[in-house]
Legacy VTK file of the C-alpha trace (Angstrom):
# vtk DataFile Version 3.0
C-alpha trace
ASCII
DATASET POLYDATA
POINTS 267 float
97.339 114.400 88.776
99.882 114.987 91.801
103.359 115.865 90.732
105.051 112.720 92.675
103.461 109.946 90.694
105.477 111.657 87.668
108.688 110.406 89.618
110.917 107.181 90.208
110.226 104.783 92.876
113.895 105.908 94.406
113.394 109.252 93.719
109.855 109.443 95.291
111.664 106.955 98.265
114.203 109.131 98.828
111.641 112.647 98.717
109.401 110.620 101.696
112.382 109.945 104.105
114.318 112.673 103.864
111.060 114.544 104.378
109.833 112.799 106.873
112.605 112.373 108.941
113.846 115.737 108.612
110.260 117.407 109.870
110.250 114.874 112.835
113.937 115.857 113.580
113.212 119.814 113.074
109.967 119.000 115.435
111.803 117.597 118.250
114.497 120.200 118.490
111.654 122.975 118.528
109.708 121.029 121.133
112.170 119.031 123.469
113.785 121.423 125.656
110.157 123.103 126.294
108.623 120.200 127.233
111.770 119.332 130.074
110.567 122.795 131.147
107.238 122.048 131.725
105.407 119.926 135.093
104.703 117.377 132.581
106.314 114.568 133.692
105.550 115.364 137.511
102.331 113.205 136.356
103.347 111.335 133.148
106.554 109.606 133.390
108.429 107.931 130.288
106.518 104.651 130.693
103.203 106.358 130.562
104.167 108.345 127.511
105.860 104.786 125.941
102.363 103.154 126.353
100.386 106.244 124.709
103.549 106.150 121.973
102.532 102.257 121.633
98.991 102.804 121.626
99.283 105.372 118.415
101.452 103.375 116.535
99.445 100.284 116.552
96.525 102.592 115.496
98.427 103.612 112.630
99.963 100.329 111.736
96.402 99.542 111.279
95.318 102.431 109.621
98.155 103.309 106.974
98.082 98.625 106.925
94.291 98.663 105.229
95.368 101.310 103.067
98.611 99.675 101.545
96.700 96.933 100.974
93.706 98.358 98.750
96.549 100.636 96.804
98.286 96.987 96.148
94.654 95.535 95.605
94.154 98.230 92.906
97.240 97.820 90.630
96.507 93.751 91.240
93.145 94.603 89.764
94.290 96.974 87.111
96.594 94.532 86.067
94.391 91.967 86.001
92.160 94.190 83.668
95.186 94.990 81.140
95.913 91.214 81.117
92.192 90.048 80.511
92.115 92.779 77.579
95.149 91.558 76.107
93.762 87.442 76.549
90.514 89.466 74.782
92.122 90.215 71.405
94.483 86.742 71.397
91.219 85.174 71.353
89.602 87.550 68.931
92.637 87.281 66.699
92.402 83.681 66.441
88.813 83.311 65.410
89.322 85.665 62.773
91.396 83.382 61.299
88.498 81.398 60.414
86.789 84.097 57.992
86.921 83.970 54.911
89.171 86.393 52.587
89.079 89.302 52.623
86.953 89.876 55.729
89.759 87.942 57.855
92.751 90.538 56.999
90.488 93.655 56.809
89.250 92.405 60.616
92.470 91.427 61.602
94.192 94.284 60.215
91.718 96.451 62.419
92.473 94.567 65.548
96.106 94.822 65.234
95.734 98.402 64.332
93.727 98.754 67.491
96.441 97.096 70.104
99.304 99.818 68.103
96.831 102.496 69.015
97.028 101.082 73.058
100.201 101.209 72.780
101.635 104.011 71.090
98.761 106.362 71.822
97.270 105.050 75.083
99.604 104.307 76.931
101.491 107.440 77.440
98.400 109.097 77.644
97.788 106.259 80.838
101.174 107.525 82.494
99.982 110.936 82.832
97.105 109.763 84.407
94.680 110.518 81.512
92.003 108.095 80.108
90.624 108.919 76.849
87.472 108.346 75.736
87.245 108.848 72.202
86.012 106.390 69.750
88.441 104.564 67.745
88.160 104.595 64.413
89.932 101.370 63.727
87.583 99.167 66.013
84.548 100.859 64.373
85.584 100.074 60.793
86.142 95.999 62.677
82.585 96.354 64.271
81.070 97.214 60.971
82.785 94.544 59.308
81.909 91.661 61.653
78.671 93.310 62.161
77.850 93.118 58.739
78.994 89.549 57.745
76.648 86.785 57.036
77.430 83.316 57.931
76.517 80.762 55.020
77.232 77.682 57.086
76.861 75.829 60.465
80.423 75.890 61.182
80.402 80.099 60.758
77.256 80.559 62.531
78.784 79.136 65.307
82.417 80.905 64.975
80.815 83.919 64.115
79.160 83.842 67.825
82.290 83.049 69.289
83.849 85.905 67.850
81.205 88.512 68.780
81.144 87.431 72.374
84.862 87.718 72.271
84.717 91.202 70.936
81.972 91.957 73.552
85.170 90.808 76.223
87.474 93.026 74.507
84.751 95.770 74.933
84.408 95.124 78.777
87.724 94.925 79.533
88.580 98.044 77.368
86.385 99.682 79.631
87.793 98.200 83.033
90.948 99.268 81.941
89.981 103.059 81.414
88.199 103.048 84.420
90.958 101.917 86.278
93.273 104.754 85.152
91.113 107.592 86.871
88.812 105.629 89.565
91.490 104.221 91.476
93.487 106.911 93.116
93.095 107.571 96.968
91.160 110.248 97.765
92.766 112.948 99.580
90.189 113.004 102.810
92.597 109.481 103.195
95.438 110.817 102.822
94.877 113.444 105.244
93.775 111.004 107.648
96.925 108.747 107.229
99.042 111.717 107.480
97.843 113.213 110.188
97.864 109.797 112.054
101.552 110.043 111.184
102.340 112.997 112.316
100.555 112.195 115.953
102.332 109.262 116.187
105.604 111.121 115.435
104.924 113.906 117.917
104.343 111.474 120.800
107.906 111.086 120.909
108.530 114.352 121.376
107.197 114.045 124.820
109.851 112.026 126.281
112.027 112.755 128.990
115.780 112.368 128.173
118.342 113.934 128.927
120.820 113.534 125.850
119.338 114.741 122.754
121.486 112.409 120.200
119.745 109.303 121.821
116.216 110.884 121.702
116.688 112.078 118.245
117.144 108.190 117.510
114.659 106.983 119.387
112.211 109.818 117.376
114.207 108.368 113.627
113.316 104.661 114.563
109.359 105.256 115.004
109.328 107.552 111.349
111.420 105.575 109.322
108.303 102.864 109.052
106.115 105.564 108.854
108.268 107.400 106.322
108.561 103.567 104.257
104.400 102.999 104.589
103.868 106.122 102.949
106.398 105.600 100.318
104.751 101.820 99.102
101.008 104.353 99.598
101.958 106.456 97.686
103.963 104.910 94.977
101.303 102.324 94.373
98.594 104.797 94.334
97.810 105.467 90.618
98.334 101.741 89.174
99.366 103.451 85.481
101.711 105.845 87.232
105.022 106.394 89.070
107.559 103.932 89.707
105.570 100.775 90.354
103.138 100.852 87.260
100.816 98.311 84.896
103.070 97.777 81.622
101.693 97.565 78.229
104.066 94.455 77.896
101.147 91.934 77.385
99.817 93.665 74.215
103.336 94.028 72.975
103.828 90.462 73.041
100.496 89.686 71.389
101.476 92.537 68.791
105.213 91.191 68.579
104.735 87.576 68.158
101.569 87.005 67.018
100.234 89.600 64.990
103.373 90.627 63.377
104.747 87.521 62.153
101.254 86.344 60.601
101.092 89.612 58.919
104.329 89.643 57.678
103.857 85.632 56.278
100.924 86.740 54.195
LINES 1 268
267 0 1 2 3 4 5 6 7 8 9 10 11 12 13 14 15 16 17 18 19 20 21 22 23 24 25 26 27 28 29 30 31 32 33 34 35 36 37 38 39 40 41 42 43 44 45 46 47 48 49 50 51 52 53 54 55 56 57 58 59 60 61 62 63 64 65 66 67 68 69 70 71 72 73 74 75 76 77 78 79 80 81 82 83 84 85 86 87 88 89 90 91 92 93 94 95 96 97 98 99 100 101 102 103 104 105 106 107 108 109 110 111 112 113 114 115 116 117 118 119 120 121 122 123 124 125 126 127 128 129 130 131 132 133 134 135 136 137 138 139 140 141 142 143 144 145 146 147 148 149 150 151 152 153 154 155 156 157 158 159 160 161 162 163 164 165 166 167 168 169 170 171 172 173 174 175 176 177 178 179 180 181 182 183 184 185 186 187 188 189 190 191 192 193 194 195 196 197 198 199 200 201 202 203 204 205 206 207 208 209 210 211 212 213 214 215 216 217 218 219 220 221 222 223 224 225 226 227 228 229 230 231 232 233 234 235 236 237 238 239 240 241 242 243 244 245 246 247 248 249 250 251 252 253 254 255 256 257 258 259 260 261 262 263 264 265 266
C-alpha cells in the first residue's frame, strides 16, 4: 500500500503539480545560467533542442498514454467484477424464493447476511488495499443448506440447478473481485519508467537558450503541467478500490436496500 492512494483526488491533484512543477522550476534555475555558459549552442541551436524536446514528449505521450489506459482498463474491469457479483446474488436471491419453507429464509437469510458482510466488513478492508481471504461462515451454513436439499419434483430439479449454477457465479465473481483488489496495481519497474521519461522530457527544456528567465520558466511550466496531470489520472486510478476515483459498494447496497430488506421485513 503507497500512502497517496489513502488521499483525495484534489488532494493527490494538487500533491502532483505542485510537485512537479516546483522540481522542474527548482531544476531550471540550478541548470540555466550554466548551460548559457557552456559551447553548447555553438552546435545545437534552439530549433535543434525544440525538435529533441518534441521528439521526447511524443515518446512519453505514448508511454505514460498506454499506461492511463490499462489503469482506466483496470477499475472498468474491477467494476465490472463488483457489478457481475452483485447481478450474482439478485439472481440467487430470486430463485430462492422458490424453496420451500424453511429452507427459503434460512438460504436467503444467509445470502443477505453475506452482502452485509461485503459491505460492512469488506469493503473498508478493500479501501486499504487489503483482500481477505477467510471463509465466511454465513455462505458455508447457505452451501450446506442448498447442498443438502433434495428436490421432490420436476419443477425443483430444475430450479434447484439454476440456483447452484448461480451460486457457482457468485463464487467466480467473489473471486474476481478479490483478485482485483491486490493484482491490479502498477508495478513500480513502470512507474519508474514513466517517471523517469518525465523527468527527461522535463530536463530537455532546460537546455534552451533564452535570455529572460520569466519566459523560459513558462515555456519549462507548459511542457510539465501535462506531465504533472498524466501522472495524477496514473496514479489516482491505480488501485481501482482506492483513492479518490474508486469501485463503490453501491450495487450491493441497492440489492441489500431494496430488495432484500423490504422482503425481509414483509415476512
Amino acid at each position: 500500500m503507497t500512502w497517496f492512494h489513502q488521499l483525495s483526488s484534489s488532494e493527490l491533484a494538487a500533491i502532483v503539480v505542485v510537485v512537479t512543477l516546483a522540481v522542474s522550476i527548482t531544476g531550471l534555475a540550478l541548470t540555466a545560467h550554466r548551460v548559457r555558459e557552456t559551447r553548447l549552442h555553438e552546435t545545437l541551436d534552439n530549433g535543434a533542442i525544440a525538435g529533441l524536446l518534441a521528439a521526447l514528449i511524443g515518446i512519453y505521450a505514448i508511454a505514460a498514454g498506454l499506461t492511463a489506459v490499462a489503469v482506466w482498463g483496470n477499475t472498468g474491469d474491477a467494476a465490472a467484477n463488483v457489478g457481475r457479483e452483485a447481478a450474482a446474488i439478485n439472481v440467487l436471491w430470486h430463485d430462492l424464493g422458490g424453496y420451500p419453507q424453511p429452507l427459503r429464509n434460512e438460504t436467503r437469510r444467509a445470502v443477505m447476511d453475506y452482502t452485509k458482510f461485503v459491505i460492512d466488513q469488506e469493503w473498508p478492508l478493500h479501501r486499504r488495499g487489503e483482500a481477505p481471504s477467510i471463509s465466511i461462515a454465513e455462505m458455508e451454513r447457505f452451501q450446506s443448506n442448498l447442498f443438502g436439499f433434495e428436490p421432490g419434483t420436476e419443477g425443483q430439479k430444475v430450479l434447484h440447478g439454476q440456483t447452484i449454477a448461480a451460486y457457482n457465479k457468485l463464487l467466480e465473481a467473489r473471486r474476481l473481485r478479490l483478485q482485483s483488489v491486490e493484482d491490479t496495481a502498477l508495478p513500480i519497474e513502470l512507474w519508474v519508467v514513466v517517471l523517469l521519461l518525465g523527468v527527461i522530457a522535463i530536463s530537455s527544456c532546460f537546455l534552451l537558450r533564452m535570455e529572460s528567465f520569466a519566459m523560459h520558466a513558462i515555456i519549462t511550466i507548459l511542457v510539465a503541467m501535462p506531465i504533472a496531470l498524466i501522472l495524477y489520472f496514473i496514479a489516482v486510478t491505480d488501485r481501482p478500490f482506492q483513492g479518490g476515483v474508486a469501485v463503490s459498494a453501491e450495487p450491493y447496497r441497492a440489492i441489500l436496500e431494496k430488495i432484500m430488506v423490504p422482503e425481509f421485513g414483509a415476512k
